[in-house]
C-alpha positions as CSV (number, residue, x, y, z in Angstrom):
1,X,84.6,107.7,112.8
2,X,83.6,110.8,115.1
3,X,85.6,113.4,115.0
4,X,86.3,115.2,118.3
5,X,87.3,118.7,119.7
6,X,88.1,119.3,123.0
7,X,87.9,122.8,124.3
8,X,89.0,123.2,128.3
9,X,91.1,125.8,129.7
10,X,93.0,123.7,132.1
11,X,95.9,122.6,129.9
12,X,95.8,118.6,132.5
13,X,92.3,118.3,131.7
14,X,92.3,118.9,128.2
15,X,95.1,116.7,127.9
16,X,93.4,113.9,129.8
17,X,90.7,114.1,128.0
18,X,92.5,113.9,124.3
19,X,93.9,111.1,125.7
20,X,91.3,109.3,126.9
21,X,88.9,110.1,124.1
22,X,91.9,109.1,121.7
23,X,91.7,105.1,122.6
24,X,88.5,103.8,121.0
25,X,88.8,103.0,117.6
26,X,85.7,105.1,116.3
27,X,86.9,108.4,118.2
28,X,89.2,110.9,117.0
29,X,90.5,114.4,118.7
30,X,91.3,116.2,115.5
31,X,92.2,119.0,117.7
32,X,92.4,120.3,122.2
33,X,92.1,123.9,122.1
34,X,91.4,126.5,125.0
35,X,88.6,128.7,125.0
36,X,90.1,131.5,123.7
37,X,91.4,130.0,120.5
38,X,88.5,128.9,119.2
39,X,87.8,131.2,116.0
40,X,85.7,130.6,112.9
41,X,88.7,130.3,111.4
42,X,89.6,127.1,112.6
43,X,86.5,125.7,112.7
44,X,86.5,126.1,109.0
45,X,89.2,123.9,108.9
46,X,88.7,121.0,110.2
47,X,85.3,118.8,110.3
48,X,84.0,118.2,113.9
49,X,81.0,116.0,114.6
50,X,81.2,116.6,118.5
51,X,82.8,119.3,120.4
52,X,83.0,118.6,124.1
53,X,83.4,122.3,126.1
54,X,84.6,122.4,130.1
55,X,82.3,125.5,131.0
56,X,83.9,125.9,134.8
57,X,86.3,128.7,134.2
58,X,86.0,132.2,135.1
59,X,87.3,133.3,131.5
60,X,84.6,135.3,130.1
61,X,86.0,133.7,126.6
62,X,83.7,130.5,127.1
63,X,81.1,131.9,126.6
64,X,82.6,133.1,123.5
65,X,83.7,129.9,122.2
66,X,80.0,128.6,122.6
67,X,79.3,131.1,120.3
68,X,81.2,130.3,117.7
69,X,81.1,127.0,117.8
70,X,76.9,127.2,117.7
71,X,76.4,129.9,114.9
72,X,78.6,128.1,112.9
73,X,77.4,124.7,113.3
74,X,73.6,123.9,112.0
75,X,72.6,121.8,115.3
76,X,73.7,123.2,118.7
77,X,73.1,119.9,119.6
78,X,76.7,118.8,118.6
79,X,78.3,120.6,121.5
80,X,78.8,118.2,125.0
81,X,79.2,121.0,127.7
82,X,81.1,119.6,130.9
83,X,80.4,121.3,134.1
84,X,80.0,120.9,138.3
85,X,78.6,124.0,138.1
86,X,75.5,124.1,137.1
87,X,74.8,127.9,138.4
88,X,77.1,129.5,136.4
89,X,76.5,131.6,134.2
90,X,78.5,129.5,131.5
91,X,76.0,127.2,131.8
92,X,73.4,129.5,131.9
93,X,74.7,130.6,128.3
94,X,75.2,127.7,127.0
95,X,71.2,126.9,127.6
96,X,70.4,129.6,125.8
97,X,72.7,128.7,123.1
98,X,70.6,125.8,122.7
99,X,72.7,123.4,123.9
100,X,71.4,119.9,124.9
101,X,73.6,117.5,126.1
102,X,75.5,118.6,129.7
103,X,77.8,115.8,131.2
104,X,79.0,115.9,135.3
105,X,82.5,116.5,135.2
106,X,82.2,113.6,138.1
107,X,81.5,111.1,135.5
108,X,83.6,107.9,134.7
109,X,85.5,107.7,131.6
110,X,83.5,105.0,130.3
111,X,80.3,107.4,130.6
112,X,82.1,109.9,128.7
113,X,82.7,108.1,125.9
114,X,78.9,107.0,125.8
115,X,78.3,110.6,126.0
116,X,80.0,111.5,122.9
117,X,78.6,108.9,120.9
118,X,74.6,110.0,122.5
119,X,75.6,113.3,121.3
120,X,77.1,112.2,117.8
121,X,73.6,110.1,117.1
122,X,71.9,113.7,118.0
123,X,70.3,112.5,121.2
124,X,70.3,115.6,124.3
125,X,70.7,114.4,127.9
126,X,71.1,116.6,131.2
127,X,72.7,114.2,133.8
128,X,71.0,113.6,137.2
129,X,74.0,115.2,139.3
130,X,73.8,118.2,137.3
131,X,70.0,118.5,137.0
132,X,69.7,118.0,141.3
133,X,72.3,121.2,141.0
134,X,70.0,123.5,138.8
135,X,67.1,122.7,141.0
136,X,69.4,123.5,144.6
137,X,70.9,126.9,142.7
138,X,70.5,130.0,144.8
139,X,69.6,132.9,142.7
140,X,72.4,135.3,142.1
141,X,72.1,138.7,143.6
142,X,74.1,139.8,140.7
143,X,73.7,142.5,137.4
144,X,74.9,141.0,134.4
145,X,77.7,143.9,134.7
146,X,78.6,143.5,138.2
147,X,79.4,139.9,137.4
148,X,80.9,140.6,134.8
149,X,83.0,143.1,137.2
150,X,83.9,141.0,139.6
151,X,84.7,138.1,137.2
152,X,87.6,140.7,136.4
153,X,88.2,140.9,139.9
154,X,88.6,137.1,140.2
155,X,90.8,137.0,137.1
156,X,93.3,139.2,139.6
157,X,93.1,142.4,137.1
158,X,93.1,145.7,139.2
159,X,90.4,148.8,138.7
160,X,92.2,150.4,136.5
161,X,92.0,147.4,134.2
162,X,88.9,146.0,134.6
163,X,87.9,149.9,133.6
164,X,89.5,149.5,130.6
165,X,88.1,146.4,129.8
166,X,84.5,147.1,130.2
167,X,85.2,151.4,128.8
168,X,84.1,152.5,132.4
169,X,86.0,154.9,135.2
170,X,87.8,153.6,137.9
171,X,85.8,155.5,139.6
172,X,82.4,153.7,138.4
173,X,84.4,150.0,139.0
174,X,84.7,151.0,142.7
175,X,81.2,152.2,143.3
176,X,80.6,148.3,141.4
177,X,82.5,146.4,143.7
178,X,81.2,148.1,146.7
179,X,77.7,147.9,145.5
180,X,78.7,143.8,145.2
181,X,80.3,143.7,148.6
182,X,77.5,144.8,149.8
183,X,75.1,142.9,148.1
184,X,76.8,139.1,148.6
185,X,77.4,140.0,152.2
186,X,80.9,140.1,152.3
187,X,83.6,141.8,154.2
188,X,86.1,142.8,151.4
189,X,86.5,142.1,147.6
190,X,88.2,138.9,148.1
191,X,85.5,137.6,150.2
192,X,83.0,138.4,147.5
193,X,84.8,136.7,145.2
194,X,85.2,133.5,147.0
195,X,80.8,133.8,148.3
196,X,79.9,134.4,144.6
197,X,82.2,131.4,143.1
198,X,81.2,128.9,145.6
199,X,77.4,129.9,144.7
200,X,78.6,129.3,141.3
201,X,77.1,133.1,140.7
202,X,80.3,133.4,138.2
């Protein structure tokens, strides 16, 4: 039996993918989580052989739950990362997380399934949709901070709480969006935010 967790911050998808990864008789979810409430604590609770991770959201708390989930587990390579966005920085992060095996979100059930059970035997995989992506990626114009900033941005918080979240001014978080405006080629925040997701620079 492999045993399965599913993290995805979409509550449809990670319910359509318990479901789906609950019908063959040597898979079990032993738990469907979102990214933010994947602790250590848990993890210590149950026993997962594969943990399949959707890395297209703009929650910085992913990237977190990769981490988790990789420093406690002895092989990254038990970790099936899900994406159409092969650009992001997610993705990015989970690479450097070393891990191996990265599944289109385009895929059929059926090659999902075979995914998890390539992953379970410890084999690593990059899919060819995902791999044409990576090659076609523009680079992003972007400092680590200012994405960060403007991942705030897309999240909806204001400047006053995207300061507070990163311990900088308001003042500094303007001067940051401007400097991003600028640098994407936009003509207002919102317009940066919607050039720098569909680059998948987020």
């Amino acid at each position: 039996m492999i045993n399965i967790m599913v993290v995805a911050d979409a509550p449809l998808l990670r319910s359509a993918l318990a479901m789906a990864l609950s019908c063959p008789d040597d898979l079990e979810v032993v738990a469907d989580v979102s990214s933010v409430d994947v602790t250590k604590e848990l993890l210590q609770d149950l026993r997962v052989d594969v943990f399949i991770v959707d890395l297209d959201t703009l929650s910085a708390s992913v990237t977190d739950a990769v981490n988790v989930i990789t420093n406690l587990q002895a092989d990254p390579g038990t970790v099936l990362a899900l994406t159409t966005v092969a650009a992001s920085s997610a993705f990015r992060h989970a690479l450097g997380c070393q891990v191996r095996a990265f599944l289109s979100k385009e895929c059929h059930v059926d090659d999902l399934l075979a995914a998890v059970r390539r992953v379970s035997a410890g084999e690593g995989f990059i899919t060819p949709e995902i791999a044409v992506s990576v090659m076609n990626a523009r680079t992003s114009p972007l400092t680590p901070r200012e994405r960060d900033v403007l991942r705030l941005a897309a999240e909806g918080r204001s400047v006053r709480e995207i300061a507070a979240a990163l311990f900088l001014t308001p003042g500094t978080i303007r001067t940051y969006l401007s400097t991003i405006t600028h640098k994407v080629g936009a003509r207002s925040r919102l317009d940066a935010i919607r050039i720098a997701t569909e680059a998948n620079w987020l």
